[in-house]
DRENPA-3360 file (N, C-alpha, C; in nm, 2 decimals, always signed):
BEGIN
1 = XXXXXXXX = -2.98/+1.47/+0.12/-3.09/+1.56/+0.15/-3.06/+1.70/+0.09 ~ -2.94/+1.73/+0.15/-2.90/+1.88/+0.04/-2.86/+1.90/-0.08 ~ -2.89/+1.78/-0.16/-2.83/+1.75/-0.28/-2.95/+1.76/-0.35 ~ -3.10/+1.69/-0.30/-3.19/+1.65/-0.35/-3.28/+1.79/-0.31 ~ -3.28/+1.89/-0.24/-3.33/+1.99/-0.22/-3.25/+2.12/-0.33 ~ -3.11/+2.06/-0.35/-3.04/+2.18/-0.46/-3.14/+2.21/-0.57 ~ -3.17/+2.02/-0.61/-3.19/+1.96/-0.73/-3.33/+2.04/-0.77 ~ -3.40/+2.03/-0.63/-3.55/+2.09/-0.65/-3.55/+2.22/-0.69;
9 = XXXXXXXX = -3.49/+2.31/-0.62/-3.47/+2.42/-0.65/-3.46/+2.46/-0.82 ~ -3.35/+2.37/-0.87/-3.27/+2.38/-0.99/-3.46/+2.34/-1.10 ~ -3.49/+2.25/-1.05/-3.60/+2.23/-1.14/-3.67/+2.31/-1.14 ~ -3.73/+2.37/-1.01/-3.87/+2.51/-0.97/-3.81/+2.61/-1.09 ~ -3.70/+2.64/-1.14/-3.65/+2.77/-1.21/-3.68/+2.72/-1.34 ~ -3.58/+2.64/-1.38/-3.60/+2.60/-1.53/-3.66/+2.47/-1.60 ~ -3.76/+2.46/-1.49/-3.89/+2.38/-1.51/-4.00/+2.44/-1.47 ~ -4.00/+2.58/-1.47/-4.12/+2.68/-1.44/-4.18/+2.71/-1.60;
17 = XXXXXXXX = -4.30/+2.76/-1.54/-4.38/+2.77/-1.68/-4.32/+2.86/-1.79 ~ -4.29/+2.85/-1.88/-4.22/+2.95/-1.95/-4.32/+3.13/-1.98 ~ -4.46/+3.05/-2.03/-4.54/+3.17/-2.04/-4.55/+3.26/-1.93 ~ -4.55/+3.16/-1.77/-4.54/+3.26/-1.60/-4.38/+3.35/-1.66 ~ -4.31/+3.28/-1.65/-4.20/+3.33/-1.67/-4.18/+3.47/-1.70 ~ -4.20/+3.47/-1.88/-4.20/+3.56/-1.95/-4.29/+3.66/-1.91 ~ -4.40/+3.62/-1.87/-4.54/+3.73/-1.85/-4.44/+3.84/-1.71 ~ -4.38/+3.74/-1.61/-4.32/+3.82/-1.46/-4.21/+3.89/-1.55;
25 = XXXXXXXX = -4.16/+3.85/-1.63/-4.02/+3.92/-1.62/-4.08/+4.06/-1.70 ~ -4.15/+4.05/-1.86/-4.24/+4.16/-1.91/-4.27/+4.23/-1.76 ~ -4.38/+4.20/-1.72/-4.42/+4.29/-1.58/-4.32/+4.41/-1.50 ~ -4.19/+4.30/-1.43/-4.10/+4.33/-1.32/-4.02/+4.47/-1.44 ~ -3.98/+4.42/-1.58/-3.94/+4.53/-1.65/-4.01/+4.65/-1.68 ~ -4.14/+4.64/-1.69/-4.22/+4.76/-1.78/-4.18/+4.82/-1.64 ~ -4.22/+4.75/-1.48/-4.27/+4.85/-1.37/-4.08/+4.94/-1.33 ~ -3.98/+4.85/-1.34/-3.85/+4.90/-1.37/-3.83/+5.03/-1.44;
33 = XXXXXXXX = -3.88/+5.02/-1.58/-3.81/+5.13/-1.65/-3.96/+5.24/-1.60 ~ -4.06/+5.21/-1.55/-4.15/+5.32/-1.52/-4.08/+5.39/-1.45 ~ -4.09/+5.34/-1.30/-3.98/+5.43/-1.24/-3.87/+5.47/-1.24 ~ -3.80/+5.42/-1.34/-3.67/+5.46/-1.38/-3.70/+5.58/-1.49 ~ -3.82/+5.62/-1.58/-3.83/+5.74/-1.59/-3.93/+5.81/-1.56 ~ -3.99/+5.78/-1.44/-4.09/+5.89/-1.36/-4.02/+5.97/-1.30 ~ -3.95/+5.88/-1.25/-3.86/+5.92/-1.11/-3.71/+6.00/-1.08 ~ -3.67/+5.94/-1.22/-3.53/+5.97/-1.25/-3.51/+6.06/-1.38;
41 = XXXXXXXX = -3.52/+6.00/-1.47/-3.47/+6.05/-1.59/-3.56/+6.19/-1.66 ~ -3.70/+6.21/-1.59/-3.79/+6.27/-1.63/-3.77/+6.42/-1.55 ~ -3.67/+6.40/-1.45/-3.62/+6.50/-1.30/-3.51/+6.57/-1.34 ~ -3.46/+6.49/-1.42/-3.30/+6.61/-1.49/-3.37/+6.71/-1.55 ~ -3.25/+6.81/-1.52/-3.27/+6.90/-1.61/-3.30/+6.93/-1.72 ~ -3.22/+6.84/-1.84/-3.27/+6.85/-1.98/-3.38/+6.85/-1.98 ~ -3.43/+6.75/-1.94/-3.57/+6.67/-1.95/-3.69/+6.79/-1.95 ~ -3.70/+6.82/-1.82/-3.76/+7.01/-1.73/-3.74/+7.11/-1.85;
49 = XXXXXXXX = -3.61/+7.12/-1.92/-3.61/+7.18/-2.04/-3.69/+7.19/-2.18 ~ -3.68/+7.06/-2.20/-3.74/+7.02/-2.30/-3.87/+7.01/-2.29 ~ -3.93/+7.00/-2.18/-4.06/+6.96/-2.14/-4.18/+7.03/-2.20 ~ -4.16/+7.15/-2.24/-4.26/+7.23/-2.35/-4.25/+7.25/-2.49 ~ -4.12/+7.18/-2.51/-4.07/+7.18/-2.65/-4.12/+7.11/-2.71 ~ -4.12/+7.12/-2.88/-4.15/+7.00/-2.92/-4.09/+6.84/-2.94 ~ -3.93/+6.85/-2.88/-3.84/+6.75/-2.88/-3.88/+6.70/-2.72 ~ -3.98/+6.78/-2.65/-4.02/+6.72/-2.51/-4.11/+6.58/-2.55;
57 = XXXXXXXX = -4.24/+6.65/-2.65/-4.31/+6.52/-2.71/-4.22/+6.44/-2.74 ~ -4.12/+6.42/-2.83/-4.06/+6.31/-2.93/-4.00/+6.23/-2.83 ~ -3.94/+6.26/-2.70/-3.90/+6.21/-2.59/-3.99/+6.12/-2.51 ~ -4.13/+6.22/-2.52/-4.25/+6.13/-2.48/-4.31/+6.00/-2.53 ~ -4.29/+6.04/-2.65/-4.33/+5.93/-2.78/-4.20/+5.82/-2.78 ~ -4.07/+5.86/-2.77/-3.98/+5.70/-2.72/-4.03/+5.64/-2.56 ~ -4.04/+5.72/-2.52/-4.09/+5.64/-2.36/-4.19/+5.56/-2.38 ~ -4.30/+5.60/-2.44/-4.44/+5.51/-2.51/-4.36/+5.36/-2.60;
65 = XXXXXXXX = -4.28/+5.38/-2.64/-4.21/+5.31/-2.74/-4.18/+5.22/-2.67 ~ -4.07/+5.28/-2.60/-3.99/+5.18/-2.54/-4.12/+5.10/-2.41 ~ -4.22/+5.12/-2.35/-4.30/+5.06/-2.30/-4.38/+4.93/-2.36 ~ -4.43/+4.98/-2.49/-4.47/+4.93/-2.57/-4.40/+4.79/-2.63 ~ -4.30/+4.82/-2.64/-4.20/+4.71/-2.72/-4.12/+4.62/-2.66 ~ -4.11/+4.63/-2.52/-4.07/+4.53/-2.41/-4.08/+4.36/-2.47 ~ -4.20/+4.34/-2.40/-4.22/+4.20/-2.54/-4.14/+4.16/-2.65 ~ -4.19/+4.24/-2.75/-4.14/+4.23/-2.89/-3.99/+4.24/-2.86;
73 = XXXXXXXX = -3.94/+4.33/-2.79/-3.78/+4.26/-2.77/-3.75/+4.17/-2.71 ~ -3.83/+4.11/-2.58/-3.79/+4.00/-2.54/-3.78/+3.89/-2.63 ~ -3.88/+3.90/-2.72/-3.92/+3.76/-2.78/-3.84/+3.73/-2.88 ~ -3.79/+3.84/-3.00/-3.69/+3.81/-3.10/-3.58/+3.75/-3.02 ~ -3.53/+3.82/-2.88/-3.40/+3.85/-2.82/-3.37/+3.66/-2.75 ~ -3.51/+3.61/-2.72/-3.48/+3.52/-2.67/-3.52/+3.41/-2.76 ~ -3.57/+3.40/-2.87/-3.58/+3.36/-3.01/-3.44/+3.33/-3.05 ~ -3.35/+3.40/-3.09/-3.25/+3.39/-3.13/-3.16/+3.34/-3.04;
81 = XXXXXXXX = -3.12/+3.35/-2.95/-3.03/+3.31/-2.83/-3.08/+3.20/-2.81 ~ -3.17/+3.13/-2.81/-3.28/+2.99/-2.81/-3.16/+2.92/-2.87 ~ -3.18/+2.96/-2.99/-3.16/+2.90/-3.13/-3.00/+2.86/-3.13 ~ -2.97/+3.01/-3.11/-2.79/+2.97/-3.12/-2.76/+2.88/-3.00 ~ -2.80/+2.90/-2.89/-2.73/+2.76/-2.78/-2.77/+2.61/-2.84 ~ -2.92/+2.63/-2.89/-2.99/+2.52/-2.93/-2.92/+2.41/-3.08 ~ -2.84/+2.52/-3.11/-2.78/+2.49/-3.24/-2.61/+2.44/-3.16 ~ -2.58/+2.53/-3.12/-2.41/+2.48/-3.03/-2.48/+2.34/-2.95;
89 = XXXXXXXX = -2.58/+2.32/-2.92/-2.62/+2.19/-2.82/-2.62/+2.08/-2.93 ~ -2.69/+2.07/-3.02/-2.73/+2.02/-3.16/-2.55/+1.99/-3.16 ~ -2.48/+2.05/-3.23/-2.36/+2.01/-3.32/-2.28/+1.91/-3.19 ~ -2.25/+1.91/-3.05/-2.19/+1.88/-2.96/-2.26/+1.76/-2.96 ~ -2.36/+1.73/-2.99/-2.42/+1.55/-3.00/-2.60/+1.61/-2.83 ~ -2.55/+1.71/-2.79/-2.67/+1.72/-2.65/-2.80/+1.71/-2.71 ~ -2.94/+1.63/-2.62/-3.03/+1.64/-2.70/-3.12/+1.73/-2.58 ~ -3.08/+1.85/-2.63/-3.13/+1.96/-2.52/-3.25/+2.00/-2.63;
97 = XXXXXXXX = -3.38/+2.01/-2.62/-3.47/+2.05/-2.73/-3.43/+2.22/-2.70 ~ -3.52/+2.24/-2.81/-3.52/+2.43/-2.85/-3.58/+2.47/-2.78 ~ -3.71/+2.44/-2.77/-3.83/+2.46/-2.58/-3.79/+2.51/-2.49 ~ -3.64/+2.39/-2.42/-3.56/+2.38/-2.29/-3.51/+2.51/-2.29 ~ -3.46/+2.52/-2.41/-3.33/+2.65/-2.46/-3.39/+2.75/-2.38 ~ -3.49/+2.81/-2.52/-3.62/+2.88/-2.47/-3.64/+2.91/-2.32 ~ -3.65/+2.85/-2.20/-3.65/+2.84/-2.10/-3.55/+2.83/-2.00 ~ -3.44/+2.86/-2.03/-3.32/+2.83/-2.01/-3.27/+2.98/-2.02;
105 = XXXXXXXX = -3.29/+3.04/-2.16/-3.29/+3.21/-2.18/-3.39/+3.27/-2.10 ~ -3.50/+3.25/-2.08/-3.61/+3.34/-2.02/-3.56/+3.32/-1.86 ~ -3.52/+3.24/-1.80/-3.48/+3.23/-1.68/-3.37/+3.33/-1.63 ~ -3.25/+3.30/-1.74/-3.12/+3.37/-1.72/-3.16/+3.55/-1.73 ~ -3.23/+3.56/-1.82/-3.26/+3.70/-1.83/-3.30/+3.79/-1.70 ~ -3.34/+3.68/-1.64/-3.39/+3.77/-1.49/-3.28/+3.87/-1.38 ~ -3.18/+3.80/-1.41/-3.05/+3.86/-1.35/-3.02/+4.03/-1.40 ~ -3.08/+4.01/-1.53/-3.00/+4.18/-1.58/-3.12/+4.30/-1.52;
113 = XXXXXXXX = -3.22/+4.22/-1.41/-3.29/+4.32/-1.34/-3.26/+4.41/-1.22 ~ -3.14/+4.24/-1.17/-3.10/+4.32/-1.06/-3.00/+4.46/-1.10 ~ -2.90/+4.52/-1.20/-2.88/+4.60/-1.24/-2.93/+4.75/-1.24 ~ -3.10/+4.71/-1.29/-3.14/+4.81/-1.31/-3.21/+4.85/-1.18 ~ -3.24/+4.78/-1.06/-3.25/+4.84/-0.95/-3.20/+4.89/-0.87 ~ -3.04/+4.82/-0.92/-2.93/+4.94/-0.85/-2.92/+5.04/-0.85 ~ -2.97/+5.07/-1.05/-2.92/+5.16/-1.08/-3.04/+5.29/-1.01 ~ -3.16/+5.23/-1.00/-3.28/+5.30/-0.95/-3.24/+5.40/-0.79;
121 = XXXXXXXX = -3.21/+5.29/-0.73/-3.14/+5.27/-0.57/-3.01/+5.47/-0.57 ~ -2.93/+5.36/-0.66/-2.87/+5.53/-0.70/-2.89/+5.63/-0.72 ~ -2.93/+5.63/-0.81/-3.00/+5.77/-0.83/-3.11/+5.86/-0.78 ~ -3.21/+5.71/-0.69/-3.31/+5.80/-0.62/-3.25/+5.84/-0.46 ~ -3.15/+5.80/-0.42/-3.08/+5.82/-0.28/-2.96/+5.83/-0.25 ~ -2.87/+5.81/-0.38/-2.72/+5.84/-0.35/-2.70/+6.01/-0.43 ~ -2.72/+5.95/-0.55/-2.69/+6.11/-0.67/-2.81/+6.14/-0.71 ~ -2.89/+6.24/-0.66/-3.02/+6.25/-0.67/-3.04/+6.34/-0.76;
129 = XXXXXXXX = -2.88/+6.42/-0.80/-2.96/+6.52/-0.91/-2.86/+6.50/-0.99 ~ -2.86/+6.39/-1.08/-2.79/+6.33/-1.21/-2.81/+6.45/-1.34 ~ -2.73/+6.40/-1.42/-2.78/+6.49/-1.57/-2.80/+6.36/-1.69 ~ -2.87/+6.40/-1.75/-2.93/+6.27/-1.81/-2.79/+6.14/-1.89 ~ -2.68/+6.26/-1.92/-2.58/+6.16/-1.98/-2.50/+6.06/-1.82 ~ -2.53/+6.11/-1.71/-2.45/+6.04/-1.59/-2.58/+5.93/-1.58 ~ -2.71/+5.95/-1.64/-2.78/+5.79/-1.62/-2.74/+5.71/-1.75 ~ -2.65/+5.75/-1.86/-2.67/+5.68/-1.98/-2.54/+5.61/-1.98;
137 = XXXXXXXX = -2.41/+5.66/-1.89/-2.35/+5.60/-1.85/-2.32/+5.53/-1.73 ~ -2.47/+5.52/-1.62/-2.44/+5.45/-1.54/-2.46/+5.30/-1.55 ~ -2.36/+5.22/-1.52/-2.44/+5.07/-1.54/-2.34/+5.00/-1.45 ~ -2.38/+4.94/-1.29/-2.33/+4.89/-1.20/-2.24/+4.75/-1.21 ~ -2.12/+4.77/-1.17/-2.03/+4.69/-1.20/-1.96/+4.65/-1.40 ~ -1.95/+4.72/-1.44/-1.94/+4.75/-1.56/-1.83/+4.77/-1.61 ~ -1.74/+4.73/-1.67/-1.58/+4.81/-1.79/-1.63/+4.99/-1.76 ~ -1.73/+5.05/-1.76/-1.78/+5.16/-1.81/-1.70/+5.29/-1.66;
145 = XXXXXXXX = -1.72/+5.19/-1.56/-1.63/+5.25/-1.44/-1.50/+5.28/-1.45 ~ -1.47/+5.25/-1.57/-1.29/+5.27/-1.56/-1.24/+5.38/-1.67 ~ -1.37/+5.40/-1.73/-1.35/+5.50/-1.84/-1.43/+5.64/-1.81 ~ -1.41/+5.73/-1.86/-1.47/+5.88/-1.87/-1.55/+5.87/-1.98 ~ -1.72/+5.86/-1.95/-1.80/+5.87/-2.03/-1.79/+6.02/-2.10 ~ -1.78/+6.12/-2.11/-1.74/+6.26/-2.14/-1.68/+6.26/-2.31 ~ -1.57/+6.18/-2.26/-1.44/+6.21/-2.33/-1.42/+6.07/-2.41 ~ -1.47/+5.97/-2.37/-1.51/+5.85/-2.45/-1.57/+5.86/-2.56;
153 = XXXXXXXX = -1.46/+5.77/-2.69/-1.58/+5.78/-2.85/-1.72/+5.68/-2.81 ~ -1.80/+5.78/-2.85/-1.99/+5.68/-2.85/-1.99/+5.58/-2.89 ~ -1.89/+5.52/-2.95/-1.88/+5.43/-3.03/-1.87/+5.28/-2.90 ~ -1.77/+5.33/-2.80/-1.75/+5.21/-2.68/-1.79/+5.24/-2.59 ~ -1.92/+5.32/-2.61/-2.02/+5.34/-2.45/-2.08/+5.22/-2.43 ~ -2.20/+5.20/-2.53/-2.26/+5.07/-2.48/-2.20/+4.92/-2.48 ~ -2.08/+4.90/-2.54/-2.00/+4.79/-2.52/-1.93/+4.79/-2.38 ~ -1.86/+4.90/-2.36/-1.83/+4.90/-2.22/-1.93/+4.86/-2.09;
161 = XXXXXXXX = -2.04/+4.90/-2.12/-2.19/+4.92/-2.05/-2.24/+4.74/-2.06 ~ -2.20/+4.66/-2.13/-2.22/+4.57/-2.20/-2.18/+4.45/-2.10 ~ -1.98/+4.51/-2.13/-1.94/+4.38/-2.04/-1.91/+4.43/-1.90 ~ -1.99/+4.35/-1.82/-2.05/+4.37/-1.66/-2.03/+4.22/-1.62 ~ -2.02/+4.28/-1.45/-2.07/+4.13/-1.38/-2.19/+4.03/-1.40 ~ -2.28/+4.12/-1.40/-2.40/+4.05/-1.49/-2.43/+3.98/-1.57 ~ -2.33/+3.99/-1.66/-2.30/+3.92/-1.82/-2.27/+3.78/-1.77 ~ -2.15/+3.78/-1.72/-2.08/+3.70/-1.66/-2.20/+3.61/-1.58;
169 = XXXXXXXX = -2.24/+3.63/-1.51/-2.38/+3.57/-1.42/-2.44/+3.54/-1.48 ~ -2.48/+3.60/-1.59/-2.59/+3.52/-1.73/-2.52/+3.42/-1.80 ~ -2.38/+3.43/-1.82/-2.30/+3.31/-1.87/-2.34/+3.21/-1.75 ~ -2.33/+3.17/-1.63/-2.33/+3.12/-1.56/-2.47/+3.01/-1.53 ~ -2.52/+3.10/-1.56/-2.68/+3.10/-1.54/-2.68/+2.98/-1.64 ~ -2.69/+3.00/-1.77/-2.68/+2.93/-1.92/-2.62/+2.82/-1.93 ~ -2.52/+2.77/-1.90/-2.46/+2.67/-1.82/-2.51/+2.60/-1.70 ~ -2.54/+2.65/-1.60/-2.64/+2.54/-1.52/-2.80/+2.49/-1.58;
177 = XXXXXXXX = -2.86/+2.58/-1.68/-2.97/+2.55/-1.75/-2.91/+2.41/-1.81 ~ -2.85/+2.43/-1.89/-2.83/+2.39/-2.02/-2.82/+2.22/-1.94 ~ -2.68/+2.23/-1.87/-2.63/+2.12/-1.83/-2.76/+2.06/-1.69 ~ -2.86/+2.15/-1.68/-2.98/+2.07/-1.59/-3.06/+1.98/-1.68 ~ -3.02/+2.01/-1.78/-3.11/+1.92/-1.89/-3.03/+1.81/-2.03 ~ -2.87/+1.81/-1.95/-2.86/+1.81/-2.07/-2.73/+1.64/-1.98 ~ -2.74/+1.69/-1.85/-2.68/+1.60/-1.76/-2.57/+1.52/-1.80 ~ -2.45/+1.61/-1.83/-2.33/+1.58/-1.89/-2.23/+1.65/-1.82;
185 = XXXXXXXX = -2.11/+1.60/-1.87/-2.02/+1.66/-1.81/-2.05/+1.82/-1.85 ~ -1.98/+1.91/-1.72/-2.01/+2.09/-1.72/-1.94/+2.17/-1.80 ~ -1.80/+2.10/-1.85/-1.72/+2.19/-1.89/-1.73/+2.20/-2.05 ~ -1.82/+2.08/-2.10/-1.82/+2.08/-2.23/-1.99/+2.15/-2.29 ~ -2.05/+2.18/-2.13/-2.13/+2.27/-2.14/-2.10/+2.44/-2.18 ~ -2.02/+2.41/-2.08/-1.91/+2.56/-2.10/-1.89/+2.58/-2.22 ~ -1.80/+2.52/-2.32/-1.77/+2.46/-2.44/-1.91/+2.50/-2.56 ~ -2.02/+2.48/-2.53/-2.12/+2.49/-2.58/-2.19/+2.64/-2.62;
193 = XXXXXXXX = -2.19/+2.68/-2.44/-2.18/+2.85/-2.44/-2.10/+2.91/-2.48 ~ -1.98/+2.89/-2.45/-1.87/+2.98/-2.53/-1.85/+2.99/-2.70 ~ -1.92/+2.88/-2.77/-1.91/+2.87/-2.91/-2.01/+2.93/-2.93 ~ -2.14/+2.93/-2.90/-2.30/+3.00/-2.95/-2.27/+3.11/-2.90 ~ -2.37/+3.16/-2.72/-2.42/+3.22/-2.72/-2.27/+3.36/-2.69 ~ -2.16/+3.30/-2.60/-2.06/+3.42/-2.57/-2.01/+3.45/-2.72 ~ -1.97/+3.35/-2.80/-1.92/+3.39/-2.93/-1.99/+3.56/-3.03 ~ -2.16/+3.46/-3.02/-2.23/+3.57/-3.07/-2.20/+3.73/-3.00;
201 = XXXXXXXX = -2.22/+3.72/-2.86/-2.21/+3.83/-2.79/-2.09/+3.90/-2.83 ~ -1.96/+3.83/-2.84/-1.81/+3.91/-2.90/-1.85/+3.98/-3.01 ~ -1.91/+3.90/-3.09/-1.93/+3.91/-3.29/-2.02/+4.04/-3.32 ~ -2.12/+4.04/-3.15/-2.29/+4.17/-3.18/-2.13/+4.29/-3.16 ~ -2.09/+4.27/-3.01/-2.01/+4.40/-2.97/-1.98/+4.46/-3.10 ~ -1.81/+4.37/-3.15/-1.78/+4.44/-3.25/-1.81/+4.46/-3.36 ~ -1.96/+4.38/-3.37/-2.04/+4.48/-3.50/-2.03/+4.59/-3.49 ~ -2.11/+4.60/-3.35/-2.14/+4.77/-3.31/-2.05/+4.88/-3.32;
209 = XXXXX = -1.96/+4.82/-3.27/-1.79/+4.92/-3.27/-1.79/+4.95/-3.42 ~ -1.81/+4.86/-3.51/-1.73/+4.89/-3.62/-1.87/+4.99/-3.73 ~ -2.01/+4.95/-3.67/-2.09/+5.01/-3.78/-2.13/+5.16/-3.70 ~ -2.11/+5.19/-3.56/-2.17/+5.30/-3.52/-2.10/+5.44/-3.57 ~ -2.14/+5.53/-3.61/-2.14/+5.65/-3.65/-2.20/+5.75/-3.56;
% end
């Protein structure tokens, strides 16, 4: 009975519509970073500063941006990630289609929200008067906690910011997808994730380390 109720559960997620999916997660994000800069980031000081300036616009015009382009990131981001598990599934003999993948990534993605309502949580009730670099370094449970954003090269901010508990949770996540469809042993699932999608993730970091200026 609790085996066959896991099971259902496991199907409701990554046997959900992909288009519902994507449409809620688009949504749950745009209404996230709204108040993440109505509320917060728009309240700092700089921000109040700049607010008549003309670098106040240009500030305005990335916020438009970044609203605007949600989508369009999701969909390369989960395009590609598709592909590379879809391709590590492919070479291992799995006959997990690219679709599954597809829905498999749109699923997992939902985790890196809870993050950003922490980070919301914080700043609207713990540190209420942040300065805009203490929100650019905040990112809950994170490598980024152990370092002095200040004094840190820019270069290992957002990698730090990167590898989190969350990460980890989306590894996890990706793996029970994979292996809900792919009904093999788990560890050669593992095996699967670690060659595509974690590998790529090692390979983006230290691009970034090595091309940021």
């Amino acid at each position: 009975m609790i085996n066959s109720a896991t099971e259902n559960e496991t199907k409701s997620l990554f046997g959900a519509s992909k288009r519902l999916l994507f449409l809620l997660l688009c949504l749950a994000t745009l209404l996230l970073l709204f108040i993440k800069i109505s509320f917060i980031e728009n309240e700092t000081a700089a921000f109040e500063f700049l607010q008549d300036k003309p670098e106040g616009s240009i500030l305005q015009l990335i916020n438009t941006l970044k609203y605007i382009s949600i989508p369009i990131v999701y969909l390369w981001k989960f395009t590609v990630i598709a592909f590379v598990i879809w391709v590590g599934c492919f070479m291992f003999g799995y006959k997990v289609t690219y679709k599954e993948c597809w829905g498999v990534v749109i699923s997992a993605e939902f985790v890196f929200l809870i993050p950003e309502i922490l980070k919301i949580v914080w700043f609207m009730t713990i540190e209420t008067d942040p300065s805009y670099h203490d929100i650019r370094a905040f990112y809950p449970f994170s490598l980024m906690h152990f370092a002095d954003y200040y004094s840190l090269d820019k270069r290992y901010a957002y990698p730090l910011r990167a590898l989190n508990l969350f990460e980890v949770i989306y590894w996890i996540i990706l793996v029970n997808g994979i292996d809900f469809y792919a009904q093999k042993d788990k560890k050669y699932v593992w095996i699967i994730v670690a060659c595509s999608y974690i590998l790529l993730f090692a390979l983006w970091l230290l691009f970034y380390i090595t091309v940021y200026k």
